[in-house]
C-alpha positions as CSV (number, residue, x, y, z in Angstrom):
1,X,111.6,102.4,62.6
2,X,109.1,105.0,64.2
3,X,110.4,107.1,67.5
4,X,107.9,108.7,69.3
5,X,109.1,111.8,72.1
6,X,107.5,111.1,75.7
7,X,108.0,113.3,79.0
8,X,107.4,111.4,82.7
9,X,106.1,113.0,85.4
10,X,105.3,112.7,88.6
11,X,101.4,113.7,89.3
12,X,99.3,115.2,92.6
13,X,102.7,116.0,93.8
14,X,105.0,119.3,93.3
15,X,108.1,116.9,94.6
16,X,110.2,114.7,92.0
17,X,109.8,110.8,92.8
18,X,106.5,111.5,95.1
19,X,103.2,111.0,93.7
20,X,102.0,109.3,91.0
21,X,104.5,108.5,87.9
22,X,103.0,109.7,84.6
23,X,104.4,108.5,80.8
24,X,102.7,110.9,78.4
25,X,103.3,110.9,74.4
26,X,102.4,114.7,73.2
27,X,102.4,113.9,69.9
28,X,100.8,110.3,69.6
29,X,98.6,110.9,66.0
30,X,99.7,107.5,64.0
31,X,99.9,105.2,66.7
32,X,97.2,102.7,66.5
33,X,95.9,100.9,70.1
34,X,97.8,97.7,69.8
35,X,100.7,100.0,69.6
36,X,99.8,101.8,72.6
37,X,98.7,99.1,74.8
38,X,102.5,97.2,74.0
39,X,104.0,101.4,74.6
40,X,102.2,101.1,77.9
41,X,103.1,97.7,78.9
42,X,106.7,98.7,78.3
43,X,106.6,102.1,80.4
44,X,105.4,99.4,83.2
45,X,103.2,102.3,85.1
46,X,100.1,102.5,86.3
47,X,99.2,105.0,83.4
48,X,100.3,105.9,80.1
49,X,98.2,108.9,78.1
50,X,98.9,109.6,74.9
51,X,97.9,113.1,73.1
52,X,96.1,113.6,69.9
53,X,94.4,115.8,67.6
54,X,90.5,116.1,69.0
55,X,88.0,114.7,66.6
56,X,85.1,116.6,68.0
57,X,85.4,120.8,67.7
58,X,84.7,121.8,70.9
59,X,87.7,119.3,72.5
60,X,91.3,120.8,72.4
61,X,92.9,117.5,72.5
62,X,92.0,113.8,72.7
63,X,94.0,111.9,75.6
64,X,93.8,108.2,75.3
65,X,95.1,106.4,78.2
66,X,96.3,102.9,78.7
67,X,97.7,101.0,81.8
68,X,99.5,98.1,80.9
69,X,96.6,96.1,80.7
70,X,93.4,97.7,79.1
71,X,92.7,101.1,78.1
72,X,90.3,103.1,80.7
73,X,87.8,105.4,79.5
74,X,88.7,108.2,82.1
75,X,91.2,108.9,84.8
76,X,92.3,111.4,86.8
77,X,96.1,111.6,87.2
78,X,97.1,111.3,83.1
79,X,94.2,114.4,82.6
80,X,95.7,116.6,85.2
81,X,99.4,115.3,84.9
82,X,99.0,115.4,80.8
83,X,97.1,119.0,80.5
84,X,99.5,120.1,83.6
85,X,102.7,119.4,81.5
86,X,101.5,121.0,78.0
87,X,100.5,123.8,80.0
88,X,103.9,124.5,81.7
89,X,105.7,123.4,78.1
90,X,103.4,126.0,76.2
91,X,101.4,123.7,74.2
92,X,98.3,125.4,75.5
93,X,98.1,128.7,75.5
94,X,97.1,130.6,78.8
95,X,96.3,133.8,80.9
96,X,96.7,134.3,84.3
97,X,93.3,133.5,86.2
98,X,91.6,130.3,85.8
99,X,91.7,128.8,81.8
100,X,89.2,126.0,80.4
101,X,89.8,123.6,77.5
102,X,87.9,120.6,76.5
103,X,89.4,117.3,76.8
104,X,87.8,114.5,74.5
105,X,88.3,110.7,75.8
106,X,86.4,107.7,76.0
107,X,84.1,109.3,78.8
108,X,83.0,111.9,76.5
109,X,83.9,115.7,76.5
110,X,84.5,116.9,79.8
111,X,86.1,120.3,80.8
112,X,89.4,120.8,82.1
113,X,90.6,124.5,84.5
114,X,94.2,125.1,83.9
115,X,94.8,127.6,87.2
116,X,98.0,130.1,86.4
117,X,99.3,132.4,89.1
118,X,102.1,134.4,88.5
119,X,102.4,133.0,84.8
120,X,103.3,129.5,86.0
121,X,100.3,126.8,86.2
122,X,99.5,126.4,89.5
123,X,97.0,123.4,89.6
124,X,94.7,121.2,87.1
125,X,91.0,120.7,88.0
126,X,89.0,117.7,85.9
127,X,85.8,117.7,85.9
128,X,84.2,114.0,85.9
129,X,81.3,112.3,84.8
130,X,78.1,113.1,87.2
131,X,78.4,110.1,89.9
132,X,76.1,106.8,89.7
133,X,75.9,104.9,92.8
134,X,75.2,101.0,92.8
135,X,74.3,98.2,95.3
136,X,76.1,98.4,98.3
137,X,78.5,94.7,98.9
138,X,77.6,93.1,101.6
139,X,80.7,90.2,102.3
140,X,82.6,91.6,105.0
141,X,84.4,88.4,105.1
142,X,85.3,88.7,101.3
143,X,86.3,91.8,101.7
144,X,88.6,91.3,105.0
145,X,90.3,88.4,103.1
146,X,91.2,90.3,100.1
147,X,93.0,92.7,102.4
148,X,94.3,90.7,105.2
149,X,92.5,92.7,107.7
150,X,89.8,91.0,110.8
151,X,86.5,91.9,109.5
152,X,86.2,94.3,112.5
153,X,88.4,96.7,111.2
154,X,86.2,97.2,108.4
155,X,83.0,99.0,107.4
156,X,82.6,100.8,110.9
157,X,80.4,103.0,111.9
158,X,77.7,100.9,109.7
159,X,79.2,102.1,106.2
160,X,78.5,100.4,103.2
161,X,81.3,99.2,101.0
162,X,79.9,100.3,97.6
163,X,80.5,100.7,94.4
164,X,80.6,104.8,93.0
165,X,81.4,105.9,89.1
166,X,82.2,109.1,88.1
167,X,83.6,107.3,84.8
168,X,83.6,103.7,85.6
169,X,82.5,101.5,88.8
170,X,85.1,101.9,91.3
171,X,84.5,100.0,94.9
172,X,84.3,101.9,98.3
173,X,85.6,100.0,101.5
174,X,85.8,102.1,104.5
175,X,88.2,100.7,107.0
176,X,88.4,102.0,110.9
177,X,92.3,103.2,111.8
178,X,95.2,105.1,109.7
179,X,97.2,102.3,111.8
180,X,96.0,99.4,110.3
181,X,96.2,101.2,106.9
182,X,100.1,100.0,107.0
183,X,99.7,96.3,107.7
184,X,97.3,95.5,104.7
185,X,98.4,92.6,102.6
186,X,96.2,91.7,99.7
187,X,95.3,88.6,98.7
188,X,95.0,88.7,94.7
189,X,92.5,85.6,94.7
190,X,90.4,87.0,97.1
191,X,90.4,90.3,95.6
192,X,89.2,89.2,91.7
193,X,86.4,87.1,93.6
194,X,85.1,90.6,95.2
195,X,85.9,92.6,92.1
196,X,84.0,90.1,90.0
197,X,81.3,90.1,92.0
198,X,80.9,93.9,92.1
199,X,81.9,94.6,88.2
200,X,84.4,96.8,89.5
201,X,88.0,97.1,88.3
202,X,89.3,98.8,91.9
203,X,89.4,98.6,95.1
204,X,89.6,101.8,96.8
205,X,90.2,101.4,100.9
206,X,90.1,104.5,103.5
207,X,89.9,105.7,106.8
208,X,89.3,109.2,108.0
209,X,92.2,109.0,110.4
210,X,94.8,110.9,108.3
211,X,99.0,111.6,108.9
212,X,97.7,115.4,108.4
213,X,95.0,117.5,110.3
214,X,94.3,119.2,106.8
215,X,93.7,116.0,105.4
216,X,90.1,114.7,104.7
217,X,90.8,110.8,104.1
218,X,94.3,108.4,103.9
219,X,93.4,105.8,101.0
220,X,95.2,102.9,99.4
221,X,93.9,101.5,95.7
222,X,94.2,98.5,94.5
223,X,93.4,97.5,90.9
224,X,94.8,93.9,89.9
225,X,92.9,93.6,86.9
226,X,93.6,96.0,85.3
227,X,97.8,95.3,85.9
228,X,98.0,97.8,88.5
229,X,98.6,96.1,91.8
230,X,98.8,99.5,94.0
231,X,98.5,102.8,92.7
232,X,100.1,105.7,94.7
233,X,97.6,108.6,93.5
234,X,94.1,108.2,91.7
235,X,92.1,110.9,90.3
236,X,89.3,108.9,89.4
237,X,88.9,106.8,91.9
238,X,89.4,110.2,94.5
239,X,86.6,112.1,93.1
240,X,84.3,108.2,93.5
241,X,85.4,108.3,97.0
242,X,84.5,112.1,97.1
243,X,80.9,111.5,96.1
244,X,80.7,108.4,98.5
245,X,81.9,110.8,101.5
246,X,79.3,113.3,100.1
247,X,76.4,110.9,99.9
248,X,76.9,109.1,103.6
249,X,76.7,112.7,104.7
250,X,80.6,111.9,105.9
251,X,81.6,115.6,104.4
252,X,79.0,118.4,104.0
253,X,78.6,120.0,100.8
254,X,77.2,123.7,101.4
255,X,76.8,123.6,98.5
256,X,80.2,122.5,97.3
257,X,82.0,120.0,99.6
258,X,86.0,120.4,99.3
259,X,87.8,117.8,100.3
260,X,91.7,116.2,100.4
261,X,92.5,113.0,99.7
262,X,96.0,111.7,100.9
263,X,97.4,108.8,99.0
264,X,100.7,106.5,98.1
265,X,102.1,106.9,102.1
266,X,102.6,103.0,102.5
267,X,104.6,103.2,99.0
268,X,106.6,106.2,99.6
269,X,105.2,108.0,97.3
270,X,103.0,110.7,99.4
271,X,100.8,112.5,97.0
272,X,97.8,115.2,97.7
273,X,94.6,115.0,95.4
274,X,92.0,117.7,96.1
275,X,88.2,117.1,95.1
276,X,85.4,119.1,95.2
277,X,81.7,117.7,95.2
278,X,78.9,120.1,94.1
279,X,75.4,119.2,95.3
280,X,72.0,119.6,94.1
281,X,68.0,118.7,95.7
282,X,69.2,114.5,94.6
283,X,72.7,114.7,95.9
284,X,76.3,114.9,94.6
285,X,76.1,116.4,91.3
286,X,79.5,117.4,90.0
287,X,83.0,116.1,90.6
288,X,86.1,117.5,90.4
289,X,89.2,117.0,91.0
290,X,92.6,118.4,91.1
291,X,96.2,118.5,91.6
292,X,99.6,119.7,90.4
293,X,102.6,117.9,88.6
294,X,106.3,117.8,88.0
295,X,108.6,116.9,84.9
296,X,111.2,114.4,85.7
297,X,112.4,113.3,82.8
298,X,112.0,112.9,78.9
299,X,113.3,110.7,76.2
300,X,112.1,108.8,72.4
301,X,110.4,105.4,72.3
302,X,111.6,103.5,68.8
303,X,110.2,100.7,67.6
């Protein structure tokens, strides 16, 4: 029988049972990827990373990270939840100040600021791949029925739904009022037709009408297939929409745009993810994005 220690958390959130539950194995070496795509499955969250030794010298660690479906290349909330938690528990040693470590994973090596204040961590800051923009979509129809929404409440203001990577494609939808955000019902068939069309695996829908002035944008994210139905907080798809706001001159970068994204409200799971958008002479450049995180609970897997 092999038993393997995970911790939960609860990520972009300093609150227990707010923000976006983590499961994250620290010491996952021997587990081969049918093994942790069935581990995943069985945590039943959006996310599952699992920790092992980096193969390439200048990485720290190597996260792999699963939802119960497929296993993503990058995203945000296992990075900052899993580095977050190994910081607080001492795995990674650290100084007061701002600290960066290498993560490897399947976006390549990307650096990681571990932020300590007082000698507790204060926040995680990803960094993600630079942002590719693709053809904007065009169905407003497709993309009101796949939400439940009249096609007028959608893409005002003439913005383009469109799809952003900053790891892989990920589809913009802006939508007009916070209070329509609410009464959003998807319809799963109508959402794999748009997703299909656009090679996207999520569907990422905002307004900048927020619950708080400091707030930037209110988003939901859907993500059907890829077995997440909603997710309450997402780091990758946060620092997409980040580049979108930068690029449809929506936020001004001078030269680095900081912006705060609120998520999970309509799940009651509130959760705060902070991204900031560096620009050069073509655009956004650099994307990063941050967050804090709090252990709720721990426990061994056999099988």
């Amino acid at each position: 029988m092999k038993e393997y220690h995970f911790i939960q958390a609860d990520v972009f959130t300093d609150k227990p049972f707010t923000g976006n539950p983590l499961a994250i194995f620290p010491e996952a070496d021997g587990l081969n990827s049918e093994e942790m795509q069935s581990i995943a499955k069985e945590m039943n969250l959006s996310e599952t990373a699992f920790v092992l030794p980096a193969t390439d010298l200048k990485a720290q660690l190597r996260l792999r990270i699963f939802t119960p479906a497929s296993e993503l290349p990058l995203a945000g909330h296992p990075v900052v939840g899993a580095c977050f938690i190994l910081a607080e528990r001492g795995v990674i040693p650290l100084e007061d100040g701002s600290n960066r470590i290498y993560q490897e994973c399947g976006a390549g090596v990307l650096p990681v600021d571990i932020l300590v204040k007082d000698g507790k961590v204060d926040q995680v800051v990803m960094t993600q791949s630079p942002p590719r923009f693709f053809d904007e979509y065009t169905d407003r129809k497709l993309l009101a029925d796949a939400v439940g929404l009249s096609e007028d409440q959608l893409l005002p203001d003439d913005l383009p739904a469109q799809v952003v990577s900053t790891a892989f494609p990920q589809l913009m939808v802006p939508e007009r009022s916070l209070r329509h955000m609410d009464k959003i019902e998807i319809d799963l068939v109508a959402m794999r037709k748009v997703l299909a069309t656009t090679r996207s695996d999520s569907f990422m829908i905002f307004t900048r009408e927020c619950v708080h002035d400091e707030s930037t944008v209110h988003a939901r994210m859907f993500a059907p297939t890829v077995g997440v139905v909603e997710d309450p907080a997402t780091g990758s798809a946060s620092g997409a929409l980040g580049a979108y706001l930068v690029h449809h001159n929506l936020v001004k970068a001078e030269p680095t745009a900081h912006i705060l994204v609120e998520q999970g409200y309509e799940m009651g799971r509130p959760s705060s993810i902070h991204v900031e958008v560096d620009c050069d002479e073509h655009g956004p450049a650099e994307v990063r994005v941050g967050g804090k995180a709090v252990e709720v609970a721990s426990g061994k897997l056999q099988f």
